[in-house]
C-alpha positions as CSV (number, residue, x, y, z in Angstrom):
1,X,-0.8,4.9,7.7
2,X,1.9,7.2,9.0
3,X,2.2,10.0,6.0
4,X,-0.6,10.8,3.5
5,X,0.5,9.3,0.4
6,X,-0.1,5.3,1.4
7,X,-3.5,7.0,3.3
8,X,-4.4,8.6,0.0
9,X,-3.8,5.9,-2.5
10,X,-6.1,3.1,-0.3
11,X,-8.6,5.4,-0.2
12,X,-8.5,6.2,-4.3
13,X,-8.3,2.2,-4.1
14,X,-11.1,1.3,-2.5
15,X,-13.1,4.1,-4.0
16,X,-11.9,3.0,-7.3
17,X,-14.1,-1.1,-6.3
18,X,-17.2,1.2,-5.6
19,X,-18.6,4.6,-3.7
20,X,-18.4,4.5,0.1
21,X,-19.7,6.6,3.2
22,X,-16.6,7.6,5.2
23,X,-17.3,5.1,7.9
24,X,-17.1,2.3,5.5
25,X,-14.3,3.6,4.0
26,X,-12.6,3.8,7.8
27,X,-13.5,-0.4,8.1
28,X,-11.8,-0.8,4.6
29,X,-9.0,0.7,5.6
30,X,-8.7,-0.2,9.5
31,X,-8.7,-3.9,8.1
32,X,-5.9,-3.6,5.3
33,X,-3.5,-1.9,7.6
34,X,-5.3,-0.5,11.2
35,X,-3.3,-3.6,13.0
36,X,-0.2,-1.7,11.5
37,X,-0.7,1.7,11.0
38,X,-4.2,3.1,12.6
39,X,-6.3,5.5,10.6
40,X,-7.6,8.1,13.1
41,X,-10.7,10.7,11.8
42,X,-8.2,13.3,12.3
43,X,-6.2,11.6,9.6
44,X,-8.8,9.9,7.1
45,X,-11.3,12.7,7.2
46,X,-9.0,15.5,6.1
47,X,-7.2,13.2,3.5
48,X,-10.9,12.8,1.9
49,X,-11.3,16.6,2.0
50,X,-7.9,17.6,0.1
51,X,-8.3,14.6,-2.2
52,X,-12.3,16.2,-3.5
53,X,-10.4,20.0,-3.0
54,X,-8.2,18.2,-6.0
55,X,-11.3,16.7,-8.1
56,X,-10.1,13.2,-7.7
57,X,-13.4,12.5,-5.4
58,X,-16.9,13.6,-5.0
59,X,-19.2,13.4,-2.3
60,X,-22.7,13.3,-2.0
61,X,-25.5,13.1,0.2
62,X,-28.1,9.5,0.5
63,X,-30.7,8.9,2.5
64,X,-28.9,6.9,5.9
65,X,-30.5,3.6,7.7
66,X,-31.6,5.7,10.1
67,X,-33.3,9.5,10.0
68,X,-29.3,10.6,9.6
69,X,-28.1,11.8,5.9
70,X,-25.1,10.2,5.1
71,X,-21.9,11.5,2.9
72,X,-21.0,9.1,0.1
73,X,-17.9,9.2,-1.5
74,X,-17.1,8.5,-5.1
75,X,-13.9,8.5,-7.3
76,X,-14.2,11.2,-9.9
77,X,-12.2,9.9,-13.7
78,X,-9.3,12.2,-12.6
79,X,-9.3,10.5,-9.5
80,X,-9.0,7.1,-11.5
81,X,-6.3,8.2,-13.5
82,X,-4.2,9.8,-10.7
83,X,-5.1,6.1,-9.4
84,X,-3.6,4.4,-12.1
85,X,-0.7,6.6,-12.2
86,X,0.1,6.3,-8.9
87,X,-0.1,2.2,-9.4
88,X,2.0,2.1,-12.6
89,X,4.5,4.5,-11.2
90,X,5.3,4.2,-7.5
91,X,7.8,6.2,-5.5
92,X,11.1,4.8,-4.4
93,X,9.4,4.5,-1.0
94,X,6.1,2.6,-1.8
95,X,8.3,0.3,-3.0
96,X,11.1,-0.3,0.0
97,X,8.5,0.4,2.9
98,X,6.7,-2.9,3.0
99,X,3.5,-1.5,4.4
100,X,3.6,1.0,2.0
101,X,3.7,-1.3,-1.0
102,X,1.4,-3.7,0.8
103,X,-0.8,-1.4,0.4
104,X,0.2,-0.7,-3.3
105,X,-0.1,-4.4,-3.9
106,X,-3.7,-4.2,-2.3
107,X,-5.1,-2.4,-5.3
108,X,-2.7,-3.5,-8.7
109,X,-5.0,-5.3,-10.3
110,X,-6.6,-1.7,-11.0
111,X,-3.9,-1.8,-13.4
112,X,-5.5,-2.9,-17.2
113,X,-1.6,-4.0,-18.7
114,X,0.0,-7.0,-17.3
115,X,3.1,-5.0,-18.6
116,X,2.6,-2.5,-15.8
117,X,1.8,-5.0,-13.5
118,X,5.1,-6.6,-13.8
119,X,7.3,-3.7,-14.1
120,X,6.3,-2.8,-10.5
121,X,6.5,-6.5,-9.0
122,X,10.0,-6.8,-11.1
123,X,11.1,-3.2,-8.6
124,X,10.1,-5.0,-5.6
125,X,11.9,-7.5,-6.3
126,X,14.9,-6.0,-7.3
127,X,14.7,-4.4,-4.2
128,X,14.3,-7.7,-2.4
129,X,17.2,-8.9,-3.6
130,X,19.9,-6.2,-3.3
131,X,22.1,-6.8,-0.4
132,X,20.7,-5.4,3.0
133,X,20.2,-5.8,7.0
134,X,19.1,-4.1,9.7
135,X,22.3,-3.6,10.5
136,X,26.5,-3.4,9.5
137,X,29.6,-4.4,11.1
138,X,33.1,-2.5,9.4
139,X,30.4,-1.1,6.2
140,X,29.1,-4.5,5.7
141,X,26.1,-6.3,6.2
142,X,25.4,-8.6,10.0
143,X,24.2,-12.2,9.0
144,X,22.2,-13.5,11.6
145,X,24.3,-16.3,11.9
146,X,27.2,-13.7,13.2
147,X,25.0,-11.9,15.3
148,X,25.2,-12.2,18.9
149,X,23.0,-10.8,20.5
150,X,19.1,-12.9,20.5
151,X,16.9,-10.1,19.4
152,X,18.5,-8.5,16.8
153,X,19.2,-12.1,15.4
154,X,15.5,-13.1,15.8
155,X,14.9,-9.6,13.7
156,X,17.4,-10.8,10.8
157,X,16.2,-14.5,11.3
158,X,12.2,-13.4,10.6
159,X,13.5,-10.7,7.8
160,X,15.5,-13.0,6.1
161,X,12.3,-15.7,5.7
162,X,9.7,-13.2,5.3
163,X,12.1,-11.9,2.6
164,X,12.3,-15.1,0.8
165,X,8.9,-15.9,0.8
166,X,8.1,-12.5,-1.0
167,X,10.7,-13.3,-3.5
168,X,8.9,-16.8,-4.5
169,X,5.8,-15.1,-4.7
170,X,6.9,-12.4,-6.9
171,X,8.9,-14.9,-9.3
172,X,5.8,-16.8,-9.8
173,X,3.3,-14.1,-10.0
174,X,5.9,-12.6,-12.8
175,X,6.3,-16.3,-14.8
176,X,2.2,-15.9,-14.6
177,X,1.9,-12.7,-16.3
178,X,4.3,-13.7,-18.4
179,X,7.3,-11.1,-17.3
């Protein structure tokens, strides 16, 4: 997780399914997204600290396995609602970055209204479905069909099915909430 607001969101999100020492909290994340983007102390640990400097966490202090003390964090109710905000109201970025919204899509269900639910599935796919590629010939999109050389087609080729796999998904998870 590159920049701090996908880091900061998972860790609201897992925090939000129940309290967590920081090295749990690492494995949480590592496994949603560490074969993408790796979450390094340097990164998680002062991402937890600005996120408790805001009051939308809490940490605390419970006896360990061992002899050691360990910290346990907790989402506070602002924390929850910043949460919730964040879910309901994405940037323009958590939805176009797939990772990103991956990551968004990880935790949704945080959201009470199916209404809310939908409106951000029915953005991702609107997104899905506006013209793009990775890359233009004379202003206009390349289809890999038109692309010569093997890689960049490959790139289009996986893109293109990845693409319209997401976009069954999303049709159907929006006829099932009723969208």
């Amino acid at each position: 997780m590159a920049s701090g607001g996908d880091l900061s969101l998972t860790i609201l999100g897992f925090l939000n399914e129940r309290p967590m020492h920081g090295y749990e909290l690492k494995a949480h994340l590592a496994a949603l997204t560490g074969h993408l983007r790796p979450v390094s102390d340097g990164a998680l640990y002062p991402a937890i600290s600005r996120l408790e400097a805001k009051g939308l966490l809490e940490r605390h202090e419970e006896a360990g396995a061992a002899a050691a003390r360990r910290q346990v964090l907790t989402i506070t109710e602002e924390g929850r609602q910043e949460l919730l905000r964040r879910l309901s109201e994405p940037a323009d970025l958590d939805i176009s970055d797939q990772a990103r919204f991956f990551a968004l899509l990880a935790f949704l269900s945080a959201l009470p209204d199916p209404v809310d639910q939908a409106r951000v599935l029915r953005r991702r796919l609107a997104f899905l479905e506006a013209p793009a590629s990775f890359f233009s010939e004379g202003g206009r999109p390349v289809r890999a069909k038109d692309e010569p050389d093997p890689y960049r087609k490959g790139m289009l080729l996986i893109a293109r099915a990845s693409s319209k796999a997401e976009k069954e998904w999303l049709r159907e998870r929006l006829a099932e909430l009723g969208a």
